[in-house]
ZAMARGU-4260 file (C-alpha; in steps of 0.2 Angstrom, whole numbers, plus 5000, padded with zeros to 4 digits):
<rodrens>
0) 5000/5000/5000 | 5014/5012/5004 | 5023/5008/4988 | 5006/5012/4979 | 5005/5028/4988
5) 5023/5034/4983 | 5020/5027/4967 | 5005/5038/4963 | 5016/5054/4972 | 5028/5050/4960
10) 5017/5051/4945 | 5010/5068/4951 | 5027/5075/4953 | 5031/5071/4938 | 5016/5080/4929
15) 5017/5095/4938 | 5033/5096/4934 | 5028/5098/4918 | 5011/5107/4923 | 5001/5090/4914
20) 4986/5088/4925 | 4974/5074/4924 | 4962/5086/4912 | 4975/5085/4900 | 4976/5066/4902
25) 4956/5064/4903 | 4957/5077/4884 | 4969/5060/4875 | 4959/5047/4885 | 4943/5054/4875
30) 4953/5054/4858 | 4959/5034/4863 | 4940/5031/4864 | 4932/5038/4853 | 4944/5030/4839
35) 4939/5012/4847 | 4920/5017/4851 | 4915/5034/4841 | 4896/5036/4842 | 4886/5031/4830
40) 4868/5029/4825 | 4854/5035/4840 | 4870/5038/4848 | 4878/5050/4839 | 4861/5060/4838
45) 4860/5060/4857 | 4878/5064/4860 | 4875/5080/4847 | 4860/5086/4861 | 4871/5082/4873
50) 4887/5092/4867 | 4874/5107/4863 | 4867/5107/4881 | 4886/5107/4889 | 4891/5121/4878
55) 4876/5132/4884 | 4880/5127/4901 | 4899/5130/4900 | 4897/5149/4894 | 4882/5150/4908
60) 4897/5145/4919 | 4908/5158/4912 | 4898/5173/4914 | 4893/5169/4930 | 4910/5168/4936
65) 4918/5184/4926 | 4914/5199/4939 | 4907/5214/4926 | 4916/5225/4940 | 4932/5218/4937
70) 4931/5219/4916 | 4928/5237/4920 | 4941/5239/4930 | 4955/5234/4921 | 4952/5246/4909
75) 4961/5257/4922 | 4978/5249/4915 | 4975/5251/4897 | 4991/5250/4891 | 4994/5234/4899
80) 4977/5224/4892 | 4978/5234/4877 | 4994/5227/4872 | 4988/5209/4876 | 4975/5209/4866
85) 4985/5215/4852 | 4995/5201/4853 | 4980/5190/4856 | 4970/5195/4843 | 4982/5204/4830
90) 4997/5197/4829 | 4992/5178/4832 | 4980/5180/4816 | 4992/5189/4804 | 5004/5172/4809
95) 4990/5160/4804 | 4986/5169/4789 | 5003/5170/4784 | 5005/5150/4787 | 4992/5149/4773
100) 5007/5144/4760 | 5009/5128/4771 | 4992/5121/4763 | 4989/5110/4752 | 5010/5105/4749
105) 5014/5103/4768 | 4998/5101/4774 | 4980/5098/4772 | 4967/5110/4770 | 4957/5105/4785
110) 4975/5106/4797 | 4979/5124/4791 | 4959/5129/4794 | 4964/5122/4813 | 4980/5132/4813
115) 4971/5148/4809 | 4957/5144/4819 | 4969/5142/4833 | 4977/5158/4832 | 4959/5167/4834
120) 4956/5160/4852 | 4957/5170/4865 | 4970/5168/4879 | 4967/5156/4893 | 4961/5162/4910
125) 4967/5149/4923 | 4986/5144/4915 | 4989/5163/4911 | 4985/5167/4930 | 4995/5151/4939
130) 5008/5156/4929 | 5009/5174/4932 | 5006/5170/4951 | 5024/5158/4950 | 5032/5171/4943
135) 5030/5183/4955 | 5021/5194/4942 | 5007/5205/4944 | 4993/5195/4949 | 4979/5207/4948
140) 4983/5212/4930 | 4983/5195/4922 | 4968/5192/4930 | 4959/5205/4922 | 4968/5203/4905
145) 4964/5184/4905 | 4947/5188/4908 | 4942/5202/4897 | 4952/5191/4883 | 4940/5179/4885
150) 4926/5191/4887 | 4932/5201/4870 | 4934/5182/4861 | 4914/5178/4863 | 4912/5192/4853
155) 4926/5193/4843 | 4933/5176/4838 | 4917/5171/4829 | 4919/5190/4819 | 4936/5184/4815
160) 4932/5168/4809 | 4919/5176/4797 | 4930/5189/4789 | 4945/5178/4790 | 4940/5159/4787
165) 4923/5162/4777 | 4932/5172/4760 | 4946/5160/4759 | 4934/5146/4757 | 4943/5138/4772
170) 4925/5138/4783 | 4907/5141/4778 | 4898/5151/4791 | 4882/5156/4787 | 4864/5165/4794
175) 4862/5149/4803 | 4878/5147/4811 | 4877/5165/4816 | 4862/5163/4827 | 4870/5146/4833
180) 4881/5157/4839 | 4870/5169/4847 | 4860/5154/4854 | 4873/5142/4861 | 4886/5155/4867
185) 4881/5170/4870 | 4861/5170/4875 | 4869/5158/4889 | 4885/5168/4892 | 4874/5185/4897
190) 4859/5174/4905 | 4875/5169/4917 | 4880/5187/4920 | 4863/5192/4923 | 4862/5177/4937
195) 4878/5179/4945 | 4874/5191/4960 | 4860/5175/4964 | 4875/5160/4961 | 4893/5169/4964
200) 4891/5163/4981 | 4885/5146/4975 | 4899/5143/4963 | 4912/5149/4976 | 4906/5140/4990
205) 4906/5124/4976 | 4919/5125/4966 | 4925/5111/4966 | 4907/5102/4957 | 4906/5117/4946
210) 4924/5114/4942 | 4919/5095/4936 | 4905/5102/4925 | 4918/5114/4917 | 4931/5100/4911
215) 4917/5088/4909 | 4909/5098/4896 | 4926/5101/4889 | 4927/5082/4887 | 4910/5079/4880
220) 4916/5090/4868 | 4932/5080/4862 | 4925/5063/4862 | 4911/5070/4850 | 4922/5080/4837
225) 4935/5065/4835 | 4919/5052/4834 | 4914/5062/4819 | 4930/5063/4813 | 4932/5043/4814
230) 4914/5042/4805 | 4920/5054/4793 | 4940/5045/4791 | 4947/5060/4791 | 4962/5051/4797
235) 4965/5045/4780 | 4967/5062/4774 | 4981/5066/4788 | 4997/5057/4791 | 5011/5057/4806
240) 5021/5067/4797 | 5009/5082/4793 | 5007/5080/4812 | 5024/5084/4815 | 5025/5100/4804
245) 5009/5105/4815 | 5019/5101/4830 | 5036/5110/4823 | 5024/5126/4816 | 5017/5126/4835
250) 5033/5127/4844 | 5040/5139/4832 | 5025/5152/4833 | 5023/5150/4851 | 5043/5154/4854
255) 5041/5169/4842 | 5027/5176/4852 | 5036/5173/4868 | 5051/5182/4862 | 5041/5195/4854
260) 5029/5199/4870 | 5046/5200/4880 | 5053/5213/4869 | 5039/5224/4865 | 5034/5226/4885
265) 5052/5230/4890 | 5051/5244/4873 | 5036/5252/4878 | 5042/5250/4900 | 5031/5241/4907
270) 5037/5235/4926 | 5044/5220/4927 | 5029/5212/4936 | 5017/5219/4922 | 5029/5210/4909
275) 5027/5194/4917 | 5007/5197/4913 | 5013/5201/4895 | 5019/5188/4892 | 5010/5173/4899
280) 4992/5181/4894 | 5000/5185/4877 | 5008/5170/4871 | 4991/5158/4877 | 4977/5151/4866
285) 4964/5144/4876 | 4959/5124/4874 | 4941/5128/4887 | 4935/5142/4876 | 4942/5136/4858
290) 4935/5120/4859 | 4916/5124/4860 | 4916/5136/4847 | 4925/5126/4834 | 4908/5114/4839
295) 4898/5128/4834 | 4906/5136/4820 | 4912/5123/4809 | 4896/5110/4813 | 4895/5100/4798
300) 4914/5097/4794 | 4929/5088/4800 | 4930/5096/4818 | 4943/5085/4823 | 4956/5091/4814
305) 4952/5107/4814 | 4953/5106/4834 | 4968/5096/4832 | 4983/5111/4830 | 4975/5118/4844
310) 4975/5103/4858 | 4995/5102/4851 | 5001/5122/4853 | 4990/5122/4871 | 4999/5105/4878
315) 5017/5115/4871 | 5010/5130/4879 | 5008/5123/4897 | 5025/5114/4896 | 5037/5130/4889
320) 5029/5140/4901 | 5028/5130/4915 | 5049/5131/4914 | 5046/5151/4909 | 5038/5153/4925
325) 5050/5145/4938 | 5062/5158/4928 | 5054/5170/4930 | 5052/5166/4948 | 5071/5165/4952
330) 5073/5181/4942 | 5057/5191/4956 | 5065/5185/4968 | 5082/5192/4965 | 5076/5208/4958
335) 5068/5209/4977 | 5082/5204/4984 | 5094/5219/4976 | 5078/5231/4980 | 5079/5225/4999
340) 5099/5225/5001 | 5098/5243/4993 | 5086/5253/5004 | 5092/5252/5024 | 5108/5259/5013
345) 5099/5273/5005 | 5090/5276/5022 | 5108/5278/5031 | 5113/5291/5016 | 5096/5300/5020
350) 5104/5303/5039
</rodrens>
């Protein structure tokens, strides 16, 4: 039993280390299944209500958790969300449309759809936060820049995907799609903003249920896009080694947006700890808010693949910036060191 117990310890050391939860697990455990059990039938027409139902429930979530007070508030520090969302929902697009030469020759059609898709996502909330709060960084602020990202991308993603996606023939969104948008996102996004004063103490008091329902829905939403995908065989159209080049575009975009984020929030002098927000809310692409809108905006097509790029760059994301952190961390805590060392000496040349 001991040896169990140390066993298991061991396991979660080892994922934290590299910031790989059991969600993340739980997220390949539904694409294992659903390639050995995809729905089909009766089934796959209940699991469509079903995935429709979580959506709506996991943006009810979401506007009864984001405080309308603290999406005001940060417009206070304008510079600093200002900045993130540029690189959220700028430069990330200009990237993905400028990785448009990939397809067909490198890649196919539908991967490239899911690399541009990716890059109009907003920014993660939870990651972006832990990470800023490891690095010692200014808290406050990457709460509020995570959270009006994802505020802004309800809106915004789905304009991005129409003026974007829809006139290079990569995605067809039409009247329909618009008001399944309006229905299954953000109808149940406001009703949750309109019942929070009645359920914030609910959700705080519970969060850990509420918390299930979140990744739960998330899952619901896997299993159903690669069990289309295996009834459609969209596999046959991809191979390992365009999954590579998906892999190898991931991990060179995200380090050129870390570099870049770096740079440009030392150029315009933000403080160190608003850096650190820079950078880990600029340089994310959120898996929880990315996944239910592919559901909805590309129903009818090969949403497996197209989700696939961005289940890749968030698993790289985690692990890179898991390691930026802790760096991040030593360098804080220096900096505080130097700033503690170097004021009783200013206050003895003050006497």
């Amino acid at each position: 039993m001991t040896g169990l117990r140390r066993g298991v310890e061991s396991v979660r050391a080892f994922l934290d280390r590299f910031y790989i939860d059991a969600f993340m697990i739980g997220i390949f455990a539904m694409v294992g299944v659903a390639a050995v059990l995809p729905a089909s039938g009766a089934g796959e027409e209940v699991l469509d209500w079903a995935v429709k139902i979580a959506i709506g429930l996991l943006f009810f979530l979401y506007g009864a958790r984001l405080s309308p007070r603290e999406a005001l508030q940060g417009f206070t520090h304008w510079r600093l969300h200002t900045t993130v969302l540029a690189f959220t929902f700028v430069l990330f697009p200009l990237m993905g449309l400028a990785l448009r030469v990939l397809a067909p020759h490198l890649i196919s059609d539908e991967l490239y759809t899911g690399i541009l898709f990716m890059t109009l996502v907003p920014s993660t909330v939870q990651s972006s936060i832990a990470f800023t709060s490891i690095a010692r960084g200014n808290v406050a602020g990457s709460i509020v820049s995570a959270s009006f990202s994802n505020l802004v991308g309800v809106f915004l993603t789905p304009l991005l995907v129409i003026l974007l996606m829809d006139t290079t023939g990569d995605a067809q969104i039409d009247a329909q799609a618009i008001v399944d948008i309006v229905l299954q996102l953000l109808v149940p996004f406001i009703i949750g903003q309109l019942l929070r004063p009645l359920l914030v103490g609910f959700l705080t008091r519970y969060a850990a249920p509420t918390k299930i329902v979140d990744r739960g829905s998330i899952l619901l939403v896997v299993y159903a896009a690669f069990s289309e995908g295996m009834n459609q065989n969209i596999w046959s159209t991809t191979s390992v080694g365009q999954i590579g080049i998906v892999v190898v575009v991931s991990c060179v975009m995200l380090a050129v947006v870390i570099w870049l984020t770096g740079h440009v929030a030392r150029w315009l002098k933000f403080s160190w700890a608003d850096q650190i927000v820079i950078v880990f809310c600029g340089s994310k692409k959120s898996l929880a808010s990315g996944l239910p809108m592919a559901s909805v905006l590309f129903a009818g097509q090969s949403v497996g693949l197209i989700v696939l790029p961005l289940m890749i760059f968030h698993q790289i994301q985690l692990v890179v910036c898991a390691v930026l952190a802790r760096r991040y961390g030593d360098k804080t805590a220096a900096l505080e060191a130097e700033a503690a060392e170097a004021a009783p000496g200013a206050g003895e040349q003050e006497r």
